[in-house]
C-alpha positions as CSV (number, residue, x, y, z in Angstrom):
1,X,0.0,0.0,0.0
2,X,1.2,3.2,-0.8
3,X,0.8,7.1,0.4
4,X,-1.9,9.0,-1.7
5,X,-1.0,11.6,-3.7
6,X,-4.6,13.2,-3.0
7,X,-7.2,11.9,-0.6
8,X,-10.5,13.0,-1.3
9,X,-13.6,13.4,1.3
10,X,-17.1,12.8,2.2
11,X,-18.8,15.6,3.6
12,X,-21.4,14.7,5.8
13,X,-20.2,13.0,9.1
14,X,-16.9,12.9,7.6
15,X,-15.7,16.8,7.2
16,X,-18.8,18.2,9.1
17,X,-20.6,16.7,11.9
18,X,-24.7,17.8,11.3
19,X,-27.3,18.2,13.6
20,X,-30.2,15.9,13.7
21,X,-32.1,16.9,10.7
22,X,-35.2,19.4,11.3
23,X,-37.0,19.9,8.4
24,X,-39.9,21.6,10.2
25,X,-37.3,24.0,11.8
26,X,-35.7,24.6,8.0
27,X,-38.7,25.2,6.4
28,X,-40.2,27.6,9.3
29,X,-36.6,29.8,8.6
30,X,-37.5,29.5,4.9
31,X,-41.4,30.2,5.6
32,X,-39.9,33.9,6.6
33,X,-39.9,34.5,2.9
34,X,-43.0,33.5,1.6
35,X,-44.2,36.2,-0.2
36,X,-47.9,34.5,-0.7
37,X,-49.0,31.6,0.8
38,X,-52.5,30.8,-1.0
39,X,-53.9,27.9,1.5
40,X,-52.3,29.2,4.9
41,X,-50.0,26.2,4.4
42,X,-48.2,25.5,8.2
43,X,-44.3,24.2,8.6
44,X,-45.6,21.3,9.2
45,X,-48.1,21.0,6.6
46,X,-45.6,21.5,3.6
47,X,-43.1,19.1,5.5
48,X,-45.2,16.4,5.7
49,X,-45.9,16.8,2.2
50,X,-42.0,17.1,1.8
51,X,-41.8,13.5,3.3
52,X,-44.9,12.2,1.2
53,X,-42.8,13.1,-2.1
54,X,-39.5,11.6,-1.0
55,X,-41.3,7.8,-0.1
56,X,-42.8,8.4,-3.7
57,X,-39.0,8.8,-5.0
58,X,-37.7,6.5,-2.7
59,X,-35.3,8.9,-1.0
60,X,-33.2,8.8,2.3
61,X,-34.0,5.1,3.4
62,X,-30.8,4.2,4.9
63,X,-31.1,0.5,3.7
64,X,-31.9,1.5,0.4
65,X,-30.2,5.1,-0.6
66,X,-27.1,3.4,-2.3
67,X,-29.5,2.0,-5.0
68,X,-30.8,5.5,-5.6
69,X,-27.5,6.8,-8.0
70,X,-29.1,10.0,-9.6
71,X,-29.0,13.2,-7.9
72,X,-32.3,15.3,-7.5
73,X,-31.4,18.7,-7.1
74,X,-32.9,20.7,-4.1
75,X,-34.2,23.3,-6.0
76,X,-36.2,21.2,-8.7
77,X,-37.6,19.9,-5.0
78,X,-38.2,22.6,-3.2
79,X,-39.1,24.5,-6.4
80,X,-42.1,21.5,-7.1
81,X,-42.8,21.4,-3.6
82,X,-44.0,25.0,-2.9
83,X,-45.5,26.1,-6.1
84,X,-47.9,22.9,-5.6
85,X,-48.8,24.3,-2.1
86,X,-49.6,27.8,-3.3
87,X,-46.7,29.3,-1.8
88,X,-44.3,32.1,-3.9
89,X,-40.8,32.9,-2.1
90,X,-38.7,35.5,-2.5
91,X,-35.4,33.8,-2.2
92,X,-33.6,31.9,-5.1
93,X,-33.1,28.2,-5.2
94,X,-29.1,29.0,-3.5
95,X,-30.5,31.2,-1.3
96,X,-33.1,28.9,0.1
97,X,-30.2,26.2,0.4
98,X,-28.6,28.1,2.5
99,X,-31.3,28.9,4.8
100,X,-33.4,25.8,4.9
101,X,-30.0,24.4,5.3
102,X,-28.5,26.2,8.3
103,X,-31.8,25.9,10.3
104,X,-32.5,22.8,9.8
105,X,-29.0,21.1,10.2
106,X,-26.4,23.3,11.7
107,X,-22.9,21.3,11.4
108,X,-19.4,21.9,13.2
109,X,-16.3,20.5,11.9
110,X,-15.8,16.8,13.3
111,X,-13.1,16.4,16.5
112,X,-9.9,16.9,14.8
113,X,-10.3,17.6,11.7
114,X,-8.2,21.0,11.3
115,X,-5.4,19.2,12.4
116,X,-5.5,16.5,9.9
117,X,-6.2,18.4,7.4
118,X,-3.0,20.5,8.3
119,X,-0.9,16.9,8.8
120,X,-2.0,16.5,5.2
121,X,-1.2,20.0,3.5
122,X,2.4,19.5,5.4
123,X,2.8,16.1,4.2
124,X,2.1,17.1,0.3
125,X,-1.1,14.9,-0.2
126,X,-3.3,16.7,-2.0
127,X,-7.4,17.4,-1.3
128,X,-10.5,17.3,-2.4
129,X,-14.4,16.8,-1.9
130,X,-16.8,14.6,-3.5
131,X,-20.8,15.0,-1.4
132,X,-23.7,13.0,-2.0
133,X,-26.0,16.0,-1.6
134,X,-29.3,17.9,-3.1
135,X,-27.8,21.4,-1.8
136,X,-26.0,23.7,-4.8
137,X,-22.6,23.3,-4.7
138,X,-22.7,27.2,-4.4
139,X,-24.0,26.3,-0.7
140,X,-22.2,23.6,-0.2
141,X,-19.1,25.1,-0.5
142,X,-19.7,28.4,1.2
143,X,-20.5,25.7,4.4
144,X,-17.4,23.9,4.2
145,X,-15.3,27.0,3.8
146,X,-16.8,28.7,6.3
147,X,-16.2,26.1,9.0
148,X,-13.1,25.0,7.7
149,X,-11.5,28.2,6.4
150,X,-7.6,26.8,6.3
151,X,-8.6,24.0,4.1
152,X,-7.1,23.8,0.5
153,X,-9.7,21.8,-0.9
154,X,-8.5,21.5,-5.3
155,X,-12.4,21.3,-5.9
156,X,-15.7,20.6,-4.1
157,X,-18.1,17.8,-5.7
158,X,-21.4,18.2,-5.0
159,X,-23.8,15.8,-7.1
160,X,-26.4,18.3,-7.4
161,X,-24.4,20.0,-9.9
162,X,-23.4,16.6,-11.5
163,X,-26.2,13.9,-12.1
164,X,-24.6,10.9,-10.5
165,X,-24.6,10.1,-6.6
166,X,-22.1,7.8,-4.9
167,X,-21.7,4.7,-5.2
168,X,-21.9,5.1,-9.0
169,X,-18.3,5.1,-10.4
170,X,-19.3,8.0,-12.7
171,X,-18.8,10.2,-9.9
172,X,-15.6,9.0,-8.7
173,X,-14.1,9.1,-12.4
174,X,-15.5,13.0,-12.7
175,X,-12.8,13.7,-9.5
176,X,-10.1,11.8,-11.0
177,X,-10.5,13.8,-14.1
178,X,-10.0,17.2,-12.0
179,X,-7.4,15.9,-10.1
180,X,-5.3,14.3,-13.3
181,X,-5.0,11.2,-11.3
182,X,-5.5,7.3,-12.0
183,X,-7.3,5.4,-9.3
184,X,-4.4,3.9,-7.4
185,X,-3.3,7.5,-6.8
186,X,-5.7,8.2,-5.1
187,X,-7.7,7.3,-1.4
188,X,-11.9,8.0,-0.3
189,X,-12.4,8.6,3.3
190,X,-15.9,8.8,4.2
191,X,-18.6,7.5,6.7
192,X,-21.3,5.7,5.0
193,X,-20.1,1.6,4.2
194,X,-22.6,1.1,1.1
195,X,-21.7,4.5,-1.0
196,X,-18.1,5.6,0.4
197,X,-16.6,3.0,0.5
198,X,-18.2,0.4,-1.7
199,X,-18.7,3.2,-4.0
200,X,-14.7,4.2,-4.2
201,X,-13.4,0.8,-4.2
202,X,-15.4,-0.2,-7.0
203,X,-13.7,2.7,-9.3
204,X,-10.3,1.6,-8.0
205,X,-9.5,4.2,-5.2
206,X,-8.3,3.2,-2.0
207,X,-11.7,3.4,0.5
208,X,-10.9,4.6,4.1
209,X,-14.1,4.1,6.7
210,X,-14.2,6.9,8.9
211,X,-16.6,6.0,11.7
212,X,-15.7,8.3,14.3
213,X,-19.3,10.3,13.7
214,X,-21.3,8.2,12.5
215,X,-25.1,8.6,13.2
216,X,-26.5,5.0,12.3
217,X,-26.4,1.8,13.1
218,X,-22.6,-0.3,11.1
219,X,-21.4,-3.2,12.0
220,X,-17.6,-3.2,11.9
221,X,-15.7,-4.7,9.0
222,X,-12.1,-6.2,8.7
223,X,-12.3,-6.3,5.0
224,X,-12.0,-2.6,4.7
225,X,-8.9,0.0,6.4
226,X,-11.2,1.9,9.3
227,X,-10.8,4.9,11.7
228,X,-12.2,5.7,14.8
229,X,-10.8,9.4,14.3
230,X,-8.2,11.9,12.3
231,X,-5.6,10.9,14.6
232,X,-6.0,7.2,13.5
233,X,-6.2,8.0,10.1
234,X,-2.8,10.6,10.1
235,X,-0.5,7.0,11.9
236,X,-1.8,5.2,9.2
237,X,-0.2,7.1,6.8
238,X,2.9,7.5,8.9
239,X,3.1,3.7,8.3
240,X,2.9,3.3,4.3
């Protein structure tokens, strides 16, 4: 096994630890905005119609999201969702990212993350960010730069912007591209087993299973190089 000349990231649990999700809070921040709001439509009203039209999709079940490899952007959602409850905003689709976003998930960098990401500037491994998510990479990115200003991050991937979600190899190949690197170049650290890790072994890259915030139930594996935190992952790669 060799040193990575890049190691690219998971966001979620992996960069950036998130709050439980809320989506009653997020869309009572959003609600702020409505500039009509034909039926009187409550936060928890257009929510629970939120939830009817992602079991339609087949969105978000744990068991089941790996299977689910093209990306729905959250303002085609959001856009669908509130025109078909009679409600006109006065934010754009980034802007309402941001603030559904930020109320109804705040995040803080996980526990030592800064420093490993300093171990790796020092050490010459390159860096990057490849995030199953519905946000726009516009939002996306302002988050992760804003709560972890000293990174030095080549590019930020989020598959809103880019069709396919993890564990589709499509995605994998798009960073590779960017980063003019072939597979074994390369390692994927991340926190969920079925699309971080599967997903990046399956297009060549080295997966590295980075449990040390993860908020469902895994079973351990011994097939698979696994961290319990930054500080494991930074004596691994003392070692190869």
């Amino acid at each position: 096994m060799k040193e990575p000349k890049m190691l690219l990231f998971d966001y979620g649990q992996t960069l950036v630890a998130e709050e439980k999700f809320d989506g009653v809070r997020g869309t009572r921040a959003v609600m702020e905005y409505a500039v009509e709001n034909k039926y009187g439509r409550t936060a928890e009203e257009i929510q629970a119609a939120a939830d009817e039209m992602n079991r339609e999709l087949g969105r978000f079940d744990p068991a089941r999201r790996h299977l689910f490899q093209v990306e729905i952007p959250n303002h085609m959602f959001s856009g669908y969702l509130y025109e078909s409850q009679g409600i006109k905003l006065s934010i754009s689709g980034a802007e309402f990212d941001r603030v559904f976003w930020n109320a109804a998930s705040p995040g803080k960098p996980t526990a030592g993350i800064e420093a490993f990401l300093r171990f790796l500037k020092e050490r010459g491994i390159r860096t990057g960010v490849i995030s199953n998510i519905t946000y726009s990479g516009e939002a996306v990115s302002e988050r992760i730069h804003r709560l972890l200003p000293e990174n030095e991050f080549e590019f930020i991937i989020a598959t809103s912007e880019f069709l396919y979600r993890k564990p589709n190899r499509r995605i994998f190949e798009l960073a590779l591209e960017k980063a003019e690197l072939s597979p074994e170049e390369v390692w994927y650290t991340g926190d969920q087993y079925d699309c971080d890790i599967v997903g990046a072994g399956g297009a060549g890259l080295t997966p590295l299973w980075y449990i040390g915030a993860i908020d469902l139930p895994y079973e351990e594996r011994d097939d698979v190089l696994t961290v319990k935190c930054w500080e494991e992952a930074q004596k691994l790669l003392e070692t190869v």
